[in-house]
C-alpha positions in Angstrom: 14.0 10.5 -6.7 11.5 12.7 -8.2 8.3 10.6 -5.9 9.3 13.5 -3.0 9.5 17.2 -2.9 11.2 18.2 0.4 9.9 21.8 -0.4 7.5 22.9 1.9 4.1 23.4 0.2 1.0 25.5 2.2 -1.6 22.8 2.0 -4.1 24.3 4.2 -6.6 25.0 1.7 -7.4 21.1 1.8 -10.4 20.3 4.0 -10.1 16.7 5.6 -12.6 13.4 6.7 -12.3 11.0 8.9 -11.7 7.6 8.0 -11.6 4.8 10.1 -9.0 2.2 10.0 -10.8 -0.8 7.9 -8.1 -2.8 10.4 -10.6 -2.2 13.2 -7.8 -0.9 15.5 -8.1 2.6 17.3 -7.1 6.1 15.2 -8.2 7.2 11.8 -6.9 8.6 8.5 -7.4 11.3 7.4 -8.4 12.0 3.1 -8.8 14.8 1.1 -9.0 15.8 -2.7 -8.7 18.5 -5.4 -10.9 18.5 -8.3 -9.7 21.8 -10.0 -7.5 20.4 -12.7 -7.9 18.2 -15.4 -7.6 14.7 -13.2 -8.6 14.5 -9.7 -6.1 14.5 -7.5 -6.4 12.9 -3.9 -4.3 13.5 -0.8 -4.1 11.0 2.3 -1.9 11.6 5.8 -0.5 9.0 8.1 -2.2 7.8 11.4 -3.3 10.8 13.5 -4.8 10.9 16.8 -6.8 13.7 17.9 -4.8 15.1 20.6 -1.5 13.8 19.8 -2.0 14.9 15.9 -0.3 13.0 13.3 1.6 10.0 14.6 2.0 7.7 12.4 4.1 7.0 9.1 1.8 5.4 6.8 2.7 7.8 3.7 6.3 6.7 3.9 5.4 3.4 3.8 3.7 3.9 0.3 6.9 5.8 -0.9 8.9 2.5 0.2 6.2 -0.4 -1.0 6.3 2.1 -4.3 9.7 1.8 -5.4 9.9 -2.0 -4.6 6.9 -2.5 -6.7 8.8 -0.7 -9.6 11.6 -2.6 -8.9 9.9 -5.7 -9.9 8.2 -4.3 -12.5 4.5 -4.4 -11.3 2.0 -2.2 -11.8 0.8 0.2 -9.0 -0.7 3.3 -8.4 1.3 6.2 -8.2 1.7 8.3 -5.1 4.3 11.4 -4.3 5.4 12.2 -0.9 5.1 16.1 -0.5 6.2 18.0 2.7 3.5 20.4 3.5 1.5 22.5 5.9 -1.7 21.1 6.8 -5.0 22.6 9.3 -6.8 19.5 11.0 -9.8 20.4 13.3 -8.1 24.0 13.5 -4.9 23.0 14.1 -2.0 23.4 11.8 0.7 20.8 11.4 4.3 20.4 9.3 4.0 16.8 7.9 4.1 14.7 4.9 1.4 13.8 2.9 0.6 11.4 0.1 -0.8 12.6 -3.4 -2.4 10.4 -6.1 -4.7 10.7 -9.3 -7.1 9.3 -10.2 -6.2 6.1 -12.4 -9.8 5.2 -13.8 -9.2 5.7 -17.5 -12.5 7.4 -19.8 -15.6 5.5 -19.9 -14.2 3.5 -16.7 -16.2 3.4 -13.3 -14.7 1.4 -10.4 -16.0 -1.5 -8.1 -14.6 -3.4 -5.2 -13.4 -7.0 -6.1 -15.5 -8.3 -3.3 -18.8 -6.8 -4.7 -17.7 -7.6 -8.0 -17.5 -11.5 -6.8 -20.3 -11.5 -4.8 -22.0 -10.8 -8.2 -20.4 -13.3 -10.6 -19.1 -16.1 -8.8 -19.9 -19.5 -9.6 -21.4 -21.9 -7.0 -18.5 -22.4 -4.3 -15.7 -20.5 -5.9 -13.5 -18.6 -3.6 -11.9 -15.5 -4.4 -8.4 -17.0 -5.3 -10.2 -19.1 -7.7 -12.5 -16.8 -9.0 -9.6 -14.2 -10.4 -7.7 -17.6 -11.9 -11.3 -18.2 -13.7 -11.0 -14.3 -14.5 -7.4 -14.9 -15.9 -5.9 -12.4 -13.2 -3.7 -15.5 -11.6 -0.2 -13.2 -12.9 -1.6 -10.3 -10.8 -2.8 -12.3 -7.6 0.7 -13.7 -7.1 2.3 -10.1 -7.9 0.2 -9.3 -4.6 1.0 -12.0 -2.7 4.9 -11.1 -3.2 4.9 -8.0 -2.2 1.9 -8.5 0.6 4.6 -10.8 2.4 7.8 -9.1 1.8 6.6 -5.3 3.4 3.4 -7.9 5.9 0.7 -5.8 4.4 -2.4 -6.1 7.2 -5.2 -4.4 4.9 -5.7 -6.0 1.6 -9.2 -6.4 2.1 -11.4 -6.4 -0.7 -12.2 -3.0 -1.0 -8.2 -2.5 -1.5 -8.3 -4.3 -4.6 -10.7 -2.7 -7.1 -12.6 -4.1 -10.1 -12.6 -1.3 -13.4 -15.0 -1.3 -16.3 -15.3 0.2 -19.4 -18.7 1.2 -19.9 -18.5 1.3 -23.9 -15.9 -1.5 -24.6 -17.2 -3.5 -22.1 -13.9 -4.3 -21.1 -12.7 -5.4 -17.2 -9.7 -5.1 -15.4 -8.5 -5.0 -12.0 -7.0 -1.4 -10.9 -3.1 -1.1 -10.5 -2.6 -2.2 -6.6 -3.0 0.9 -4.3 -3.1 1.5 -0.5 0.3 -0.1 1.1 0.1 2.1 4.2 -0.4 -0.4 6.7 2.7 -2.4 6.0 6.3 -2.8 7.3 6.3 -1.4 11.1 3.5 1.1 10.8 1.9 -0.2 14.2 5.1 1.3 15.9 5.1 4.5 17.3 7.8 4.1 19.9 11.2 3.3 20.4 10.3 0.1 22.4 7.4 -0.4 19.9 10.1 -1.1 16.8 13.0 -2.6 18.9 10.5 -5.5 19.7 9.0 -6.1 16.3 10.2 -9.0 14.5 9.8 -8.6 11.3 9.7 -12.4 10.7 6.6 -12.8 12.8 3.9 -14.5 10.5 1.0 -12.3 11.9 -2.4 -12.4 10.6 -3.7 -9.8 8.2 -6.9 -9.2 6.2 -7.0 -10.8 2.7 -9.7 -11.0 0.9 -7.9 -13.4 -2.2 -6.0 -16.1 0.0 -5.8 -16.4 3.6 -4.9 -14.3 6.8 -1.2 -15.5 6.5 1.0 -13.6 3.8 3.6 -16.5 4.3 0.8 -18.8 3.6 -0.1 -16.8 0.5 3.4 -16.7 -0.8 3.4 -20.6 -0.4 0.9 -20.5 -3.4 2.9 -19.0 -5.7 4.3 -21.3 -8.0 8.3 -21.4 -8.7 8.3 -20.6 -12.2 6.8 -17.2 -11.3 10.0 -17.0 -8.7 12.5 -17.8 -10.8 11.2 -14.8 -13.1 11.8 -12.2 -10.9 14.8 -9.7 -11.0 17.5 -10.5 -7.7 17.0 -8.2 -5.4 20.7 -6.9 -3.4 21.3 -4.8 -0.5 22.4 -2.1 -3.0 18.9 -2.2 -4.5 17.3 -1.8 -1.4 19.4 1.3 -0.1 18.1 2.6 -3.3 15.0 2.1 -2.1 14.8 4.1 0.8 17.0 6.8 -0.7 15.6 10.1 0.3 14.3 9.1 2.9 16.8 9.5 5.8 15.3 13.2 6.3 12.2 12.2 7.0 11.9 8.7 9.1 14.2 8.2 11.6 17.4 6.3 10.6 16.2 3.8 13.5 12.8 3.1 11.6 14.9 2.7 7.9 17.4 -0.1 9.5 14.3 -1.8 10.7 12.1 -1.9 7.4 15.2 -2.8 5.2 15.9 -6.2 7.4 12.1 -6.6 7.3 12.6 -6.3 3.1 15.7 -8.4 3.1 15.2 -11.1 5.8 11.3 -12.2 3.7 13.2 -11.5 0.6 16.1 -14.4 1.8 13.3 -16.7 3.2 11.8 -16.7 0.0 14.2 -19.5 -1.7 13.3 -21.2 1.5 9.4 -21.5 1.2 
């Protein structure tokens, strides 16, 4: 898979903020960026906590929720998983990090789709409604797929962006991004993931559609469905191949039955 390099890289240069979890639970991430070269480049790192360091998996998550986008064929951002040195408040640490570029294309300038709504709604409309007025209906239930099958807890609506063309005039929303707080990222121990079910319809932040990703998925009409490719179990160990080096095996096992069980439930909804 060419979306890792297991080589380690001496990141240290890159100088990182704070962000706080838009999730409102403790722990931040941290973000960076390199504006060198010809397209900016940005760099994110899982969950860290400020004595413990870096706890968290969130950038393997986006390696994972990646490849099953490609496998169905929708459009996303694209990240690379790169093992690297990093220096946090002094300290260094051997981790991996996720890169991206910048996807804005020339003349384009970015907006959250909430602002974006807030500004040209009509009357009542809700968001859902809204991008089927907007003709983004094929893209909505794209989300709602794969928002249920990894339990994505943070599409908010500053995780789905609005991009406009300055000269052409043109709109369009931004290939989905930011899949980090999905499959079992809340576990960080042993106990943690043995008692996660992965089943569990827990509420999450969506700004198009409700707090339920089951509930979402519900919406999505069965010609849509019946389009997709059929996903198998040999798919999905392609998925995760590459992986086993740097996420527990314990960790894989448990995001591949999260994957397969929502993937089986789906001729069930």
């Amino acid at each position: 898979m060419n979306d890792i390099i297991l080589e380690l890289n001496d990141m240290r240069y890159l100088n990182w903020a704070r962000t706080r979890k838009s999730s409102g639970t403790a722990g931040s991430f941290l973000k960076s960026y390199d504006d060198t070269g010809k397209k900016k480049k940005y760099y994110k790192l899982s969950d860290s906590d400020p004595v413990k360091g870096i706890i968290g998996h969130e950038c393997v998550n986006e390696i994972v929720v990646q490849r099953l986008l490609d496998f169905f064929g929708i459009e996303h951002l694209e990240y690379t998983l790169i093992h690297a040195m990093v220096t946090v408040d002094g300290r260094d640490y051997e981790t991996y990090l996720c890169r991206s570029e910048d996807y804005k294309e020339a003349d384009e300038s970015k907006i959250p789709l909430e602002d974006y709504f807030i500004m040209n709604r009509e009357n009542d409309e809700s968001p859902f409604d809204y991008c089927r007025r907007m003709g983004w209906e094929k893209y909505v239930y794209e989300m709602f797929l794969i928002d249920y099958l990894v339990l994505n807890r943070d599409r908010h609506g500053a995780n789905i962006e609005v991009l406009r063309n300055s000269k052409t005039k043109a709109v369009r929303l931004a290939p989905l991004f930011d899949h980090g707080l999905s499959l079992v990222c809340r576990c960080h121990t042993e106990d943690e993931l043995n008692d996660f079910d992965v089943m569990e319809d827990r509420r999450v932040q969506a700004f198009v559609g409700t707090g339920s990703t089951l509930e979402n998925v519900r919406s999505i009409p069965k010609s849509f469905l019946k389009e997709l490719p059929d996903l198998t179990e040999t798919d999905l160990d392609q998925i995760f191949e590459g992986l086993e080096t740097i996420i527990g095996s314990a960790y894989i096992v448990k995001m591949k039955s999260m994957i397969w069980g929502r993937w089986g439930a789906l001729g069930r909804i």
